[in-house]
N, C-alpha and C positions, 0 to 999 in steps of 0.2 A: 522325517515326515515326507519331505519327496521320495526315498525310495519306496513308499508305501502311494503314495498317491499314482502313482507312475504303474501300476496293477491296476485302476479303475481308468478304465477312458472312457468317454462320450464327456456329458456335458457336466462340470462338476456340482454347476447351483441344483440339478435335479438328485445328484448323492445326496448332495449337503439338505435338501425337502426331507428327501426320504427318511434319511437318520435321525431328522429333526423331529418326524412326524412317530417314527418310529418309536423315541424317549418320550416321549408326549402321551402315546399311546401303553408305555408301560406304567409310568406316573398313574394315569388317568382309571385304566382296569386295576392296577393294585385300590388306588380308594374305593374306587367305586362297587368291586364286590364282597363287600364284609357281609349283603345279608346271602347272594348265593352262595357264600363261603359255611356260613352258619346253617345254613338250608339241607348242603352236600356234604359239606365236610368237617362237620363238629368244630367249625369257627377258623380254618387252617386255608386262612390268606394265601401263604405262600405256594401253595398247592396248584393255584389257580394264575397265579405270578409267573411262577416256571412253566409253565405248557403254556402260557403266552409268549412264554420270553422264549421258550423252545420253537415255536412257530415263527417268531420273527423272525428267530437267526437261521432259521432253515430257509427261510423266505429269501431276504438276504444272501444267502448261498444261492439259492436259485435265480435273482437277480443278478450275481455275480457272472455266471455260467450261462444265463440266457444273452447279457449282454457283449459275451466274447461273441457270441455265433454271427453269423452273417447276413444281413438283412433279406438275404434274396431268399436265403435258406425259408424263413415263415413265408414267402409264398410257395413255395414249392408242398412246405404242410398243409398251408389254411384248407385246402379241401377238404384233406384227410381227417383234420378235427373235426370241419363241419358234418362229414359224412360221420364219423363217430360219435357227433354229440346227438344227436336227431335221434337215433335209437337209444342214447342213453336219457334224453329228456321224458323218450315215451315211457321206457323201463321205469322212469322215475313217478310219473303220473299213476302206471299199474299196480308197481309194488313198493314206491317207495316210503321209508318214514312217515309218518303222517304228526304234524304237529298244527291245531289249532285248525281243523279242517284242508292242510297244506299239506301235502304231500311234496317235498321239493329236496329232499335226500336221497342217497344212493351210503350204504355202508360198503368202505371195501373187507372184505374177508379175512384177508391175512390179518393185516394190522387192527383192524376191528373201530376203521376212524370213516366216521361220516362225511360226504359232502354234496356240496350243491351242483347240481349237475346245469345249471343256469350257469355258473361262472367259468366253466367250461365253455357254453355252451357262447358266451357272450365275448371272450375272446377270438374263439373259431370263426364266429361272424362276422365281427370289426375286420379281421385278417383277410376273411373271406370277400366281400365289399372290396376290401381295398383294390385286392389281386383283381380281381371283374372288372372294374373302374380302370384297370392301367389296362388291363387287356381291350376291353371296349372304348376305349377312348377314339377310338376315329372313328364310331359307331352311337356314340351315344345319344346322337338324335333321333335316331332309330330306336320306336319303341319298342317292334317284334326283336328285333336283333340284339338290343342293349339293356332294356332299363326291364322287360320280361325276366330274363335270363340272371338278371340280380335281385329285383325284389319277391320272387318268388319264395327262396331262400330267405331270405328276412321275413318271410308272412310264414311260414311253417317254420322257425325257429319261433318267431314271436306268440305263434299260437300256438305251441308247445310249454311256452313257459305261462302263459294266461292264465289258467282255468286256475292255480296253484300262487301266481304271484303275479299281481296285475301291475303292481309298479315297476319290477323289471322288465316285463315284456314293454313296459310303455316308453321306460328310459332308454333301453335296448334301442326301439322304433324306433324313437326318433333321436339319435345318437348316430344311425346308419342313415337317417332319410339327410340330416348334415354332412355328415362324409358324402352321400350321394351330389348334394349340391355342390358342397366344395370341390367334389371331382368334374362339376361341367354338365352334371344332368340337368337337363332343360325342362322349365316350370313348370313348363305343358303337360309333363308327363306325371310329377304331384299333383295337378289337379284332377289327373284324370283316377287318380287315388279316392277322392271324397268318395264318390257314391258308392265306389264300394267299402270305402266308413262306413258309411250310414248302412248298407246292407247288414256287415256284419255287424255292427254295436244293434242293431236294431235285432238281431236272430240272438247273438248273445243274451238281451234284455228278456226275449222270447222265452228262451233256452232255461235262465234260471228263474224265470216266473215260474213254467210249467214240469220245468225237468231240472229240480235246485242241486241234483245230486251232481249234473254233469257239471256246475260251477257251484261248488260244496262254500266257496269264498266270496261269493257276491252278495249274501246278506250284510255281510260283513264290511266291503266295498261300500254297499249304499248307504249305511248307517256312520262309516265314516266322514261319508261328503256331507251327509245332512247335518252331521256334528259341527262339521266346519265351518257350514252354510248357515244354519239354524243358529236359533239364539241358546244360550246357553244358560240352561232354565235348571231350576231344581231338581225338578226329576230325570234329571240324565245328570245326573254328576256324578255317576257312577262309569257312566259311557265316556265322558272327559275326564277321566280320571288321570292320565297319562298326560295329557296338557297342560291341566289343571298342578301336576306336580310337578310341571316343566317350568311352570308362569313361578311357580315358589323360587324355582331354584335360580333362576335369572334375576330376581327381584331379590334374591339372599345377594348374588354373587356383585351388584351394583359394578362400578366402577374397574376398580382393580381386584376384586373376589378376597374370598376369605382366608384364601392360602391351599397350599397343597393340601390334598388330605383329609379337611375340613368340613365334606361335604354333609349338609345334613339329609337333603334329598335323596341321596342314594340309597336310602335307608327304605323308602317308600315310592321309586319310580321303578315302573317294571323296566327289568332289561337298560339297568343306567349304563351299562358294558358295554351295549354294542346300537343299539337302535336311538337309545337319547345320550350317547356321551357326550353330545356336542351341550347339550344342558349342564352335566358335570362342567364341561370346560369354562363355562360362565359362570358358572357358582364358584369354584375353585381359583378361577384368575381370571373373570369378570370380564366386561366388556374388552377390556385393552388385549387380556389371552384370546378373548375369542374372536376379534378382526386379525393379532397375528395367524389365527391358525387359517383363517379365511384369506388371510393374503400366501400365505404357503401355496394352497391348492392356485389361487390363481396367479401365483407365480410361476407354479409347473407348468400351466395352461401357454402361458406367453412364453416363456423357455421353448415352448417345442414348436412353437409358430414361427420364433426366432429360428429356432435351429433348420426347420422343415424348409424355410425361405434358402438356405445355400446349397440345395440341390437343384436341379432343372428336374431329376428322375421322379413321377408320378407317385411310384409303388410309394417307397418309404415315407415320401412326404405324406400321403392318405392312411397310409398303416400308424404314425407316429400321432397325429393330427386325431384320428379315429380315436385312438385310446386313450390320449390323454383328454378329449372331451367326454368320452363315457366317464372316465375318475372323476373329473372335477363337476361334472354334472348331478351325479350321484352323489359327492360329497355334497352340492348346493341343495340337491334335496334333501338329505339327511337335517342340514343346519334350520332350512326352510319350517320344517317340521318343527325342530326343538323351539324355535321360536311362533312356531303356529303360524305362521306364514302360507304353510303350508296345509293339508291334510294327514294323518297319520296313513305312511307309506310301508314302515319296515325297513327301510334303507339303509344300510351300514355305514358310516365315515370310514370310505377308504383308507386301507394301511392303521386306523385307530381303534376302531372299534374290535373288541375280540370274536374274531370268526374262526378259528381253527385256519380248514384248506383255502377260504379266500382270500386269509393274508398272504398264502401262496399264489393265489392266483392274480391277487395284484401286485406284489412281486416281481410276477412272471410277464406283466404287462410295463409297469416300469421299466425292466430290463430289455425287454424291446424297443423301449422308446430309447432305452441308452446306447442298442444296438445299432440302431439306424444314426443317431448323434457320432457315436465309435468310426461309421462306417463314410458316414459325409467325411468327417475329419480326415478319415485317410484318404479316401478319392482327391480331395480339394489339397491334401499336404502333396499326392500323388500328380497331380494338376500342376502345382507351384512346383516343381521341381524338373518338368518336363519343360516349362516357359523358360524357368533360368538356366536349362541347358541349351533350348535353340537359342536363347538372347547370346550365351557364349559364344 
């Protein structure tokens, strides 16, 4: 076992999340798509098992191999992504997939495998933030010179991903305007934010009253919140329908749930694979699975808060800190939702839910966070060994 463990370095409790979250995640899509199995593929579960389970272990690989690289190496990209996502976002708005008035795919050619150019695109960002933040740091109270030159970027990535998906652009926002703070941006400068809130949520609101083509997803949006808001009457049980089979499948799963596999919900909640699995995980292993899997996520969270605290250097502390609050943020909506806490968002449970390329792309995000974990360890083992040579 140690020579095999002694190949993964950084922090071992975020392998040990991962793989946890990982089996949990294959358990979870095998129950839960018997009906898009019978839909797609003449009843053949396993079909839909293997290209998840081929995704993770690709993901994985690419975890592996993101986490050897070296921390400083992602800033030296984060431009380059963000410069390349920005025209892949717009591509995606003109000619991308369109499902359910969203356009928010990009297919690639060869392979003939679709993806979200958002997760792309929300990496590039987080990385990008970070890098600006350590670069600006004896500048950050300067708002022409500091806090311009980083949110301008976050407001054309965010309003790239909008018109098409309004919960990522929102979790994105404010996932960076937190990295922004925890890097030393001064409040002054989010306040001076609002009013141009209000401008543009006000021209937005404009925009799809008069011109619904340009936000094709905000009928959509408003009938959401009002579901939420609103009392939940007869005649819209059709519109809580997705809720309404969440509230079954938690009130099946009571206590300790019905067991693996068991689910009867999944039979009738859209999409129990990837947008309501956290529903499957309380039906299946009931309140007690579904606080462990909510302590998982925030046990990564606090892992890399621990870990981020033993450097002095900026970048990776921000880059490490950034991503692992966009995961677990996103996972708390995901869960938020299944239990109606929430609004219905869309939001995948990181690493769980079956996404094709952004179990890759979260992946590639945990591997960074292993990367910089890898990289304190050696600085600081690099540190301890220069102390007990001058103490010699």
């Amino acid at each position: 076992m140690k020579t095999v463990l002694k190949y993964f370095k950084g922090d071992k409790a975020i392998w040990l999340i991962a793989l946890m979250l990982a089996v949990f995640s294959l358990l979870l899509v095998y129950s839960s798509i018997v009906t898009l199995a019978y839909k797609h593929q003449g009843g053949n579960t396993a079909y839909y098992l293997f290209r998840h389970g081929i995704f993770l272990g690709l993901g994985f690989v690419l975890m592996y191999v993101t986490h050897k690289m070296k921390y400083s190496y992602f800033s030296r990209i984060a431009q380059l992504l963000l410069y390349a996502a920005v025209p892949l976002l717009l591509l995606t708005l003109l000619i991308g997939s369109n499902l359910n008035n969203a356009s928010r795919w990009l297919t690639i050619p060869v392979i003939n495998q679709s993806f979200q150019t958002s997760d792309l695109a929300k990496l590039g960002l987080i990385m990008y933030t970070a890098r600006m933040l350590w670069l600006k740091k004896e500048v950050l109270h300067d708002f022409r010179q500091a806090f311009i030159p980083i949110i301008i970027p976050v407001a054309v990535v965010c309003a790239l991903i909008l018109p098409a998906n309004f919960s990522t652009a929102a979790v994105l926002f404010s996932a960076c305007m937190v990295l922004m703070y925890i890097g030393g941006v001064p409040i002054k400068h989010f306040l001076s934010l609002i009013p141009v809130g209000i401008v543009a949520l006000s021209m937005i609101f404009l925009i799809a009253q008069f011109a619904p083509q340009v936000f094709p997803r905000a009928e959509t949006w408003k009938k959401r919140v009002e579901r939420y808001m609103g009392d939940k009457n007869a005649e819209d049980i059709a519109g809580n329908y997705q809720v309404a089979q969440a509230k079954i499948a938690i009130s099946n799963g009571g206590i300790i749930g019905r067991g693996p596999g068991n689910s009867t919900q999944r039979a009738f909640l859209p999409h129990p694979y990837s947008d309501f699995i956290y529903a499957i995980v309380l039906e299946e292993y009931g309140a007690l699975g579904g606080v462990f899997i909510l302590l998982l996520y925030i046990v990564l969270f606090f892992r890399t808060i621990k870990m981020s605290t033993k450097t002095e250097k900026p970048f990776p502390q921000l880059l490490a800190m950034g991503i692992s609050f966009l995961m677990v943020f996103q996972a708390l909506i995901n869960m938020g939702v299944a239990v109606n806490l929430l609004p219905v968002t869309g939001q995948p449970l990181p690493l769980m839910s079956m996404g094709g390329t952004s179990t890759w792309f979260t992946c590639i995000g945990l591997g960074i966070i292993l990367s910089v974990s890898r990289g304190i360890d050696l600085e600081n083992n690099r540190k301890t060994k220069l102390e007990d040579y001058a103490i010699a």
